[in-house]
N, C-alpha and C positions, 0 to 999 in steps of 0.2 A: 404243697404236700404231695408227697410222691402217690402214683396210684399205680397197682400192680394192672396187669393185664385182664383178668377175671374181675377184680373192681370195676378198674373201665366199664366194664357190656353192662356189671349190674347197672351203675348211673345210666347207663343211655339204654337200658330199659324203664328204668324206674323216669327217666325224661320224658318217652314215648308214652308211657301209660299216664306221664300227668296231661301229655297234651289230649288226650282219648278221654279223661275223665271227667269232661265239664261239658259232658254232651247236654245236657238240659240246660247249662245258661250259655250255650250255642242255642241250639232250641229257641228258646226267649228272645235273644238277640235277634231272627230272624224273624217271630211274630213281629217283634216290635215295628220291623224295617217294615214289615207289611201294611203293617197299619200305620204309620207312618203314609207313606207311598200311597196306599188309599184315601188317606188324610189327603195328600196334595191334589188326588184326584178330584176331589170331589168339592175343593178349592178353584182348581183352575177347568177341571172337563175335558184333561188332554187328555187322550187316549194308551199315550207312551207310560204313563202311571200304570194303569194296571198290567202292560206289560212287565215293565218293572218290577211289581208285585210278583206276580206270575216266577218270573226270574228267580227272586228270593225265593218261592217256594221250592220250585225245581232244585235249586241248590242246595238248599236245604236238606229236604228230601235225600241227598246223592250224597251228603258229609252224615246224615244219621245212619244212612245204610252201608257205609264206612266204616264208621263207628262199633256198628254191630259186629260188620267182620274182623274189627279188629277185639272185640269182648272175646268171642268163638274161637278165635285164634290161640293157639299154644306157643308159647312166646318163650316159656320158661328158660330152656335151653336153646333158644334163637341165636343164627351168629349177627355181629355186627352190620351185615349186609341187609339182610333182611330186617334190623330194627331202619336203619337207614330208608328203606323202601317206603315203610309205614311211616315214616318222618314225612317224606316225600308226599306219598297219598294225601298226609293231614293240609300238608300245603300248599296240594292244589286247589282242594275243597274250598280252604280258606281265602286263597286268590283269587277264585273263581266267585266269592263273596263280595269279596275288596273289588273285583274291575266290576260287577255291576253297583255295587255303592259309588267308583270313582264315575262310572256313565252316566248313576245319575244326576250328581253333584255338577259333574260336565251341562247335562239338558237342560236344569235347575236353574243355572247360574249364568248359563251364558247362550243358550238354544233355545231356552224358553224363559225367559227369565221373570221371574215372579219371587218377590219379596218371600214370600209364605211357605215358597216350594224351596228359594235356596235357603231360609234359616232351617226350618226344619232338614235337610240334608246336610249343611253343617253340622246340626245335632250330631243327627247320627254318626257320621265321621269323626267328632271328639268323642262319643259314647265309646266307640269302636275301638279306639285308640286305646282309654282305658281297661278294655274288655281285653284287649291285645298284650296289652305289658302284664295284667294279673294273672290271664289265664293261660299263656304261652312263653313268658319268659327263660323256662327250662330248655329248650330251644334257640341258639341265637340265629340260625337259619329260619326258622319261622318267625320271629322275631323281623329279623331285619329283610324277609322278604314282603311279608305283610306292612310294613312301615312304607313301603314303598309302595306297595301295589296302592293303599288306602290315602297315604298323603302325596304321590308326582302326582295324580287325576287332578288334585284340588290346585296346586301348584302349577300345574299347566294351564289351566281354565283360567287363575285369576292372571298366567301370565299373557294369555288371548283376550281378556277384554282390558290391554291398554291401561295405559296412565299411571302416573307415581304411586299412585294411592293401593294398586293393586300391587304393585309390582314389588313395593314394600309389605306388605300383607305375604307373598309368596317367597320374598327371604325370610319374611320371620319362623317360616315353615319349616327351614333347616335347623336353625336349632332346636323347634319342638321336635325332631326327628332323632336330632342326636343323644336329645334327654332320654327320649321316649328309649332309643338303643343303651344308655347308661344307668336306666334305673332297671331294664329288663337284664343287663349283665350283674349288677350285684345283688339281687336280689336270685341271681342263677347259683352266682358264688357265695352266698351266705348258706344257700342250701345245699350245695353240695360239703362245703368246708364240714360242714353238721355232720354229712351224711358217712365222708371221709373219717373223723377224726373219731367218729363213734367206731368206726372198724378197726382206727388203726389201733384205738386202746386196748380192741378185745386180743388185736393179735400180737400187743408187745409181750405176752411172755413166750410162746411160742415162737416168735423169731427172734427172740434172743438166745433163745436155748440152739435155736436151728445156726445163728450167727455164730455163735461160740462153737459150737463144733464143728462149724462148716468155714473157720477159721484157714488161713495156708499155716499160721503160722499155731504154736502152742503156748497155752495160758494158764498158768498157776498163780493164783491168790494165798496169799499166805497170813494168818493173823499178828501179834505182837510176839507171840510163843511158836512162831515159826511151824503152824500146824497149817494145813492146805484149807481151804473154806471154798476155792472155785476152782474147776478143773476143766480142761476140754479132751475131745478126742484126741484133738493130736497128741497133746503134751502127753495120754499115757500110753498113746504110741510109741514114742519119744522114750519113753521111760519104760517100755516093755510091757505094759499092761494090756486088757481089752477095752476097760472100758474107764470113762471117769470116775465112778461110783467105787472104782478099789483106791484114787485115790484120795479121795475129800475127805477130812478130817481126821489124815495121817501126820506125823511129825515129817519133817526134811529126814531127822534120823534114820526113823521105821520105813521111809521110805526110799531109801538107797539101801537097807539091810534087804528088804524086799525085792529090791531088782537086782540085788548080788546073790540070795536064793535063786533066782531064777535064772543065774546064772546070763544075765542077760550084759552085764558089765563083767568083765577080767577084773582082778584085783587094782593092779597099778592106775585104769582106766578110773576105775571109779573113785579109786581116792583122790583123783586131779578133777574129776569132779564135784566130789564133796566140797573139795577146797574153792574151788571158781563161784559155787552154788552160796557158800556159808559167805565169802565175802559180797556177792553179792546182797545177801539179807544183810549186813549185819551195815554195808551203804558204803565198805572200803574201798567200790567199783561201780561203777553203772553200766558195764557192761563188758562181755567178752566172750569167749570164742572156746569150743571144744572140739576136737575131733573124735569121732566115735570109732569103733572096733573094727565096722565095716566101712571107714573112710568114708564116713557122713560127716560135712563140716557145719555147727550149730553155733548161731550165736545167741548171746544170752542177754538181754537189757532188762534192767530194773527201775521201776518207779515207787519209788516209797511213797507209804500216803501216811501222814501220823495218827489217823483215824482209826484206820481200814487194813492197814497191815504194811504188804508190800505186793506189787503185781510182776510177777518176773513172764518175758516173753521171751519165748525160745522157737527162734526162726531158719529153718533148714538154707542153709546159704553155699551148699553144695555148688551150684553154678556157679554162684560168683567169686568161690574161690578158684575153679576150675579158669574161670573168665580170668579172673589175676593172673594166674599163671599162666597163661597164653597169653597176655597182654605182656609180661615183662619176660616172657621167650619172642615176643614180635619185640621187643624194643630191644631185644640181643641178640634177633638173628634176624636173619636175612628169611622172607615169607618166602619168595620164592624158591630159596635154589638151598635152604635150609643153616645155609656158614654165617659163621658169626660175623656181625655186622662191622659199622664203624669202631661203637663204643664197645663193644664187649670183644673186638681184636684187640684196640690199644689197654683193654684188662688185662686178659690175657699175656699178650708181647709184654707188657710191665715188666714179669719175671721170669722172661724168655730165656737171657743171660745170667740169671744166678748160681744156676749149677754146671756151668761150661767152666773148662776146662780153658787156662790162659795161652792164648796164640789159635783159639778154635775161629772160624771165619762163621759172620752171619753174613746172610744175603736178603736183601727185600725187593722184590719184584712187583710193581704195578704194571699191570696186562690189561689192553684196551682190545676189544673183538674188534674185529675189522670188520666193514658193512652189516655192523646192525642193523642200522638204518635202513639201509637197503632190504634186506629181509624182511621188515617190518612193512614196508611198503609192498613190498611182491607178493608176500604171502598172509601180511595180518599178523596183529600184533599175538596171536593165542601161537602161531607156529616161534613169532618173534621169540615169547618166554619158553616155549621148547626147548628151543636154541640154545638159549642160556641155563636152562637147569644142565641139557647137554653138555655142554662146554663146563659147566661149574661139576656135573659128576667129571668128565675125563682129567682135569685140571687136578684132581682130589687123589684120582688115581696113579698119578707120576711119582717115581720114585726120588724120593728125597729125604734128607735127613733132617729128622723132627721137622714136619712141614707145619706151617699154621696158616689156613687158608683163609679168605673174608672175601664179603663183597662188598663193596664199598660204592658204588653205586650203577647206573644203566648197564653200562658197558666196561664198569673196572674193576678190576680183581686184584686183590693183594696178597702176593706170597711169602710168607718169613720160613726161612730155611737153615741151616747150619752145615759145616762140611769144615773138613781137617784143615784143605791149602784154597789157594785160588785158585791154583788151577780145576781141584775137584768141582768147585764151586761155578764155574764156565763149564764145564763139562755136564754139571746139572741143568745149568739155565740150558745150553744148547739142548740136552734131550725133553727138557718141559716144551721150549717152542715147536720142538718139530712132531712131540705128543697132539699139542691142543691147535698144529694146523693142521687142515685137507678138508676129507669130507663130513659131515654129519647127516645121517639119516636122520629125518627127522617126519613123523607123519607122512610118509607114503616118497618126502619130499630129499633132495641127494644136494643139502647145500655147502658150496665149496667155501670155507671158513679161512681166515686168517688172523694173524695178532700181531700186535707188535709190544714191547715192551722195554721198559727201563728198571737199571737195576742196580742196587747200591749195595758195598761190600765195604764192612767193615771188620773188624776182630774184635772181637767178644770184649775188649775193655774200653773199646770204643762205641760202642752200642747206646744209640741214641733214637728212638723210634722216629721220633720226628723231623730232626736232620736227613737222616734216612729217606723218609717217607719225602723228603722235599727234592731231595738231589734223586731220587728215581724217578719223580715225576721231570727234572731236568732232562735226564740221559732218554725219557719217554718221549720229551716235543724233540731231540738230535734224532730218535728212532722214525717217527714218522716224519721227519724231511727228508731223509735219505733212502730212496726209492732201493735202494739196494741190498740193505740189510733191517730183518725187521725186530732188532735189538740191540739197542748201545748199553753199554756199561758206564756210571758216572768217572768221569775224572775232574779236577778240578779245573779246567778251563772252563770245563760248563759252565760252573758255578760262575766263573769271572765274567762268560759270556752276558749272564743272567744279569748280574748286577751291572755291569756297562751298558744292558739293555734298560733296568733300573734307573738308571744314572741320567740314561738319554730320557728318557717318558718324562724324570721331575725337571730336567733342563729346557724340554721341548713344553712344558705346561706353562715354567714362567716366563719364555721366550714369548708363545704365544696372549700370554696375561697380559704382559709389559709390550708386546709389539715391536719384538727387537727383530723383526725378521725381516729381509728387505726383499725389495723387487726389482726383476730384472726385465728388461722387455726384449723380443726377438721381432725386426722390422719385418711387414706383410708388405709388397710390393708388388705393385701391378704391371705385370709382364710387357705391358703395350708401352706404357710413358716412361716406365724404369724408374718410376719416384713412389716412394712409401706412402701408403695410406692409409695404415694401424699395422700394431706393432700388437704382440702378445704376453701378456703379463703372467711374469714366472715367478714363483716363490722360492724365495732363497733364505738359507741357513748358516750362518758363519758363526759357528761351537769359536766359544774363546778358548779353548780347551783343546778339540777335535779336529780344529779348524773346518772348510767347508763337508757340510752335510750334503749326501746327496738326496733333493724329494723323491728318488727310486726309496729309498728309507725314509725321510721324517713326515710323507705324506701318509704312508699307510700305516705307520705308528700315528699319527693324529686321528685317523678315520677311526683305528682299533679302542682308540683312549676317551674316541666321544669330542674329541677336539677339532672335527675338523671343519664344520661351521663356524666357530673363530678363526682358524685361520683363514677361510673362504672370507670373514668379513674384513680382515683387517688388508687382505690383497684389493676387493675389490675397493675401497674406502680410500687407500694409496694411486691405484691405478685413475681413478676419478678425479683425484686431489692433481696426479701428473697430468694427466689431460687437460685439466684447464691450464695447468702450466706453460703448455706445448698452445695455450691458445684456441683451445678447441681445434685445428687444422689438421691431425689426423686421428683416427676412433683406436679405441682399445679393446684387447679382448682379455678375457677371462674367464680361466674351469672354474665349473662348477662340477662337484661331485655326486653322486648318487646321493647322500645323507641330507647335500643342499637339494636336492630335487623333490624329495618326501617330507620336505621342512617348506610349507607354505609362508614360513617368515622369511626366507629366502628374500622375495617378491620386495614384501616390506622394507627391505636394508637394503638393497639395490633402491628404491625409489628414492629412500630417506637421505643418499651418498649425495646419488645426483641431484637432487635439491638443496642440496648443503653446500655443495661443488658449483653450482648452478651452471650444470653443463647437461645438454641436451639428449633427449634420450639414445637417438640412432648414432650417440656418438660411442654408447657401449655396446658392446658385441659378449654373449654368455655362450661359451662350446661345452657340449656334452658329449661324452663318450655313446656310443656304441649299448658297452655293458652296464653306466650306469641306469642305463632306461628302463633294464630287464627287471628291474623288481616290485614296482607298484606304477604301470603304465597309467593308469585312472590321476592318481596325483600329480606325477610328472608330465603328463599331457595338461592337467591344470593350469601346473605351478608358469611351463612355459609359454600357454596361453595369454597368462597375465601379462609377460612380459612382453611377447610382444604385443598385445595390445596397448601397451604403456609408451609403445616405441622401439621397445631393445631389441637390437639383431638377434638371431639365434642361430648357431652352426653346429652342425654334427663334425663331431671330430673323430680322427683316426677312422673315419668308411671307409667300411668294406672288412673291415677285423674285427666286426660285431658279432647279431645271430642273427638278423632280420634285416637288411638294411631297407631293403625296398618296401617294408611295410614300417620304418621308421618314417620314411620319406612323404608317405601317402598320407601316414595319418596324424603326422604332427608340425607343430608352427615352427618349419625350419626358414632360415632363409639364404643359409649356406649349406656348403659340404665341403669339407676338408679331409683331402684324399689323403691316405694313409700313407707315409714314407715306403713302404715295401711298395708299392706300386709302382714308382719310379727307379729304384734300384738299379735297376737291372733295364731300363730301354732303350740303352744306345746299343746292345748288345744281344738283346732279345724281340723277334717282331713281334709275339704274342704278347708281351706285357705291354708295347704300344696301343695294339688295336684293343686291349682292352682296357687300359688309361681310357681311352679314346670315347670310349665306349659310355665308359662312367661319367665322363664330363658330359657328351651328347645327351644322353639318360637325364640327366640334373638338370640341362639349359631347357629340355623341354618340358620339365618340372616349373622351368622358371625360379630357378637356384641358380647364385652366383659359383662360381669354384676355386678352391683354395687348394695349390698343390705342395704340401710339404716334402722336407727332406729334401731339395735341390743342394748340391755340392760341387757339381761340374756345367760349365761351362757348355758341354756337347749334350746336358740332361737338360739346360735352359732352351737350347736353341730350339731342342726337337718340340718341348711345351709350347715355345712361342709357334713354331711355323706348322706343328701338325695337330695340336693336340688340343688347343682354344680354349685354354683355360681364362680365368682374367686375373687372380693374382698366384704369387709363388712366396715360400717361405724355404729357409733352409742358409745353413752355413754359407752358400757364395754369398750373400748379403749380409752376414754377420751372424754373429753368435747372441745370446742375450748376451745384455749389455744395461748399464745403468738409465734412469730417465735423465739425466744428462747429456749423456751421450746421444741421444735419442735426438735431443734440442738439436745437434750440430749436423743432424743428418736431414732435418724438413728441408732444405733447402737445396739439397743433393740429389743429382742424378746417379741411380744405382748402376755400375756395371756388370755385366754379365760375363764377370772372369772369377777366378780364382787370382789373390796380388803373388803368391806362394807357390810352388810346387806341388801337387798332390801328397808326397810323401813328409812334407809339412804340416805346421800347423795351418789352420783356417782363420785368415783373417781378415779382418772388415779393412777396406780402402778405401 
């Protein structure tokens, strides 16, 4: 049962005066203990007895003069603090009873022990107990601290003198404890429930009346003849009245003729009320909706009761129609920058071309802000959305014919426009771009903005919003590849482009499903012996269509489409398969990309090749770029930890065209470096790119890294590597181009030459 605030104090005063009111069989209880205790005295002729005694009186004494100050006391209006205090007081009194009953139960039983002295002290202790639950149970604080003061003494005593017997005796004490605490709780709640339910009955007419008009909403009762029988404040609010008493026991009729006297409804208003009101009585509706004169929105719900009439409630819903409507203006515009959004542009553009004139040109422009991001980062995303309401008011501002603006999401903005020719129509797009680039002030802030955009033109009977909207986002990705101009126009190669880009993704997905992809290797050769001793596996593409693919293209289309851990698995599973072919007698290598380096199953499919292959770990070599390292160092330090602890070589490829090389080197399991082609370029002809070739390999060898020097092509680039530069192996066209694992097999056994077999201005061939 609920209890108000003011209830509450009365019960915990009316608690406090029950525990105050049983001062005489307190009283009693303490004679008895006395004599009692004198009793044991005079049993046994210890001395500690009539201490004891003594005890009790003192106590006694100090809880009746307690008692009294609490009779004297004016309690009436006391706060809860102070009835607490007196709770308090009564507790100590009473504790201070209980530890000398638990002492002497203690001396009795186990200090002094004497038959005579511990029954009678048990007495007293279950006397107590009862005297405890009857006359303090309104209290579960007194209650359950007295339970403890009077029964852990006896409890600890039988558990100090030893053996089963007691110690069984001293469990059974808990649950006399928990009774003692569950018969003093309901007999608390039975008295309050009483105390409760007699208040709450005197004050249900009173808080109904107080409930009903203290109502948000309004409530009219109505009987079988449509006459009102309950009314509240609101509802004659609601209906123009002051108070309910004008309108209980009026008709619906008399009372809409009453609030049209007073002028409080317009005519047309009230008869759409009559009407909404009468269907609801007569049950054609259970509920609906009005708006009022001063654009108050009301709804109106009916519960018929076949009894009692009907109960109609009329509830101000002013907010939530306001809420509606800013919820379905946020789902048609745009919150920040206020243009209409996805869907309420493509409403709109629907019947953009109805009333054009045939041969008129539309235009659709999608516009991407150049470094938002950037902004967002410098200055915070609050300067960030500045930005763009900036950019979306200037953008609003350019002149154009019939513009229709949207935002269509972060960073892109869609413009539909019209104009006579095309050429007018380029002339418009040229003055929007050079409108909405340069600077924008923005909060104190001077930031230099750009855009780029795509733009599709058709004539008005070609007018296709979403064609449109497709081929401008085409002419949008021509616009930002080309560093030079920051707007193309669609034409239809795009679109060709698009689709042959199409064409290639679902050719490149079953090429790699099916494994039609082959491998080529390029021989590594050790500068010293001139004989190979791994070769580098390269993925190849032969389009039955396109003929060769080059991986400058079908690699970063794989990475872009999520494919390129398949194809990483099916090169190194071939290159594994070749190796044992070749005999185990020379190692293989093989990229791995960034996406295989953030992919811990990587690890797994390399172990699972070479054990399937049963070829030995150090006979695989895994190269990593420079760049693929730079995006989750924490995994890729992992992933290539595993491997080589597994065995597998690991080599940095293309060093020195990274960002970090020397902190690649320090802190990860390399066990190569393969110098990047531009390093050599240029050193039969440059000293400075020697001595710092030179440099690079020295640096690595005291690392205790081997070195791999790519892109060799001449003859006079090998000799200088072999006699200045100490590397230990070379790769590069004078040893051959990739080449099949075939071809591979006819070379283990060959001394490499260090010529070109051709002329430089030739092709590069293997001899």
């Amino acid at each position: 049962m609920k209890v108000e605030a003011n209830d509450g104090l009365s019960i915990e005063l009316i608690a406090v005066r029950t525990l105050y009111a049983n001062g005489k069989a307190t009283w009693w209880s303490s004679i008895i203990q006395i004599l009692a205790t004198a009793t044991i005295y005079l049993k046994t002729h210890h001395a500690i007895y009539l201490a004891f005694a003594l005890a009790f009186l003192v106590v006694d004494l100090a809880r009746t003069a307690n008692a009294g100050a609490f009779e004297r006391a004016n309690l009436v209006s006391a706060s809860a603090a102070t009835l607490k205090r007196w709770e308090w007081r009564y507790l100590l009194g009473a504790l201070a009873s209980c530890s000398v009953l638990g002492a002497l139960c203690f001396v009795s039983i186990y200090m002094l022990p004497d038959a005579t002295a511990a029954i009678t002290s048990v007495i007293i202790v279950a006397g107590s107990m009862l005297a405890l639950v009857t006359r303090n149970y309104v209290s579960p604080m007194v209650v359950l601290g007295l339970s403890i003061g009077i029964l852990a003494p006896l409890c600890a005593t039988l558990v100090l003198l030893g053996g089963v017997y007691n110690w069984l005796l001293a469990l059974l004490i808990l649950p006399y404890f928990w009774s003692n605490i569950g018969v003093a709780g309901n007999l608390r709640n039975s008295l309050f429930d009483a105390l409760l339910g007699k208040r709450q009955l005197a004050r249900v007419a009173t808080n109904f009346d107080a409930a009903l008009n203290g109502m948000p909403q309004g409530l009219l009762m109505f009987d079988g003849q449509q006459t009102i029988t309950v009314a509240n404040m609101k509802a004659a609010k609601m209906m123009g009245f002051d108070s309910p008493a004008q309108l209980e026991g009026r008709s619906l009729a008399t009372l809409l003729r009453l609030a049209q006297s007073r002028s409080y409804f317009p005519e047309d208003a009230l008869q759409s009320l009559r009407t909404k009101m009468q269907d609801l009585l007569s049950g054609s509706k259970q509920r609906d909706t009005f708006e009022s004169p001063n654009k108050r929105h009301y709804e109106f719900t009916a519960t018929p009761d076949p009894e009692h009439g009907t109960v109609l409630v009329i509830q101000d819903v002013t907010r939530r129609a306001d809420a509606e409507a800013q919820i379905n203006r946020m789902a048609r515009f745009d919150s920040l920058t206020g243009l209409p959004n996805r869907s309420q542009f493509a409403e709109i553009a629907a019947t953009y071309a109805d009333d054009m004139v045939h041969g008129a040109q539309i235009a659709l422009m999608v516009i991407d802000i150049d470094g938002l991001k950037r902004t967002n980062d410098t200055f915070g995303h609050r300067i960030g959305d500045e930005m763009l309401r900036a950019f979306a008011d200037r953008l609003s501002l350019v002149e154009a014919e019939r513009p229709l603006l949207s935002r269509f999401g972060s960073d892109e903005f869609v413009l539909l426009f019209s104009a006579c020719s095309h050429e007018e129509t380029i002339g418009t797009v040229e003055r929007i771009m050079s409108a909405i680039t340069g600077i924008y002030s923005v909060s104190g802030h001077d930031i230099q903005t750009g855009a780029r955009a795509g733009v599709a033109i058709v004539e008005v009977d070609a007018f296709d919003l979403s064609v449109m909207h497709m081929n401008a986002d085409l002419a949008l990705d021509v616009a930002k590849k080309d560093s030079q101009k920051n707007w193309a126009v669609f034409v239809q190669t795009m679109d060709h482009t698009f689709r042959s880009k199409q064409r290639l993704r679902a050719d490149l997905r079953r090429a790699i499903a099916e494994g039609t992809l082959s491998v080529a290797y390029q021989p590594i050769v050790n500068i010293r012996t001139s004989r190979m001793t791994a070769c580098e596996a390269l993925s190849r593409w032969d389009h039955p269509e396109f003929g060769a693919i080059s991986p400058a293209e079908f690699i970063p289309l794989a990475e872009e489409m999520g494919l390129i851990s398949d194809l990483t698995r099916n090169v190194i599973d071939r290159a594994v398969m070749d190796c044992r072919n070749w005999n185990s007698r020379i190692a293989v290598s093989v990229n791995l990309s960034s996406h295989d380096l953030q992919n811990r199953n990587t690890v797994s499919v390399i172990q699972s090749a070479l054990k399937r292959h049963a070829i030995e770990p150090h006979l695989l070599e895994v190269e990593v770029t420079e760049g693929a390292l730079i995006t989750d160092r924490a995994t890729t330090g992992s992933v290539l930890a595993e491997l080589k602890g597994y065995g597998v070589q690991v080599a940095i490829d293309d060093f020195g065209t990274g960002y970090s090389s020397l902190s690649y080197l320090k802190n990860l399991p390399v066990n190569k470096v393969k110098i990047d082609r531009s390093f050599i370029a240029d050193i039969a002809e440059e000293g400075r790119s020697l001595k710092l070739l030179r440099g690079i390999v020295h640096m690595s060898h005291e690392l205790g890294l081997s070195v791999t020097i790519e892109g060799l092509e001449t003859s006079a680039q090998s000799e200088l590597v072999n006699q200045l530069v100490g590397a230990e192996h070379v790769q590069g066209f004078l040893y051959g181009a990739a080449m099949s694992a075939d071809d591979i097999v006819k070379l283990l056994d060959v001394t490499m030459e260090h010529r070109l077999v051709v002329n430089e201005a030739g092709p590069h061939v293997f001899h």
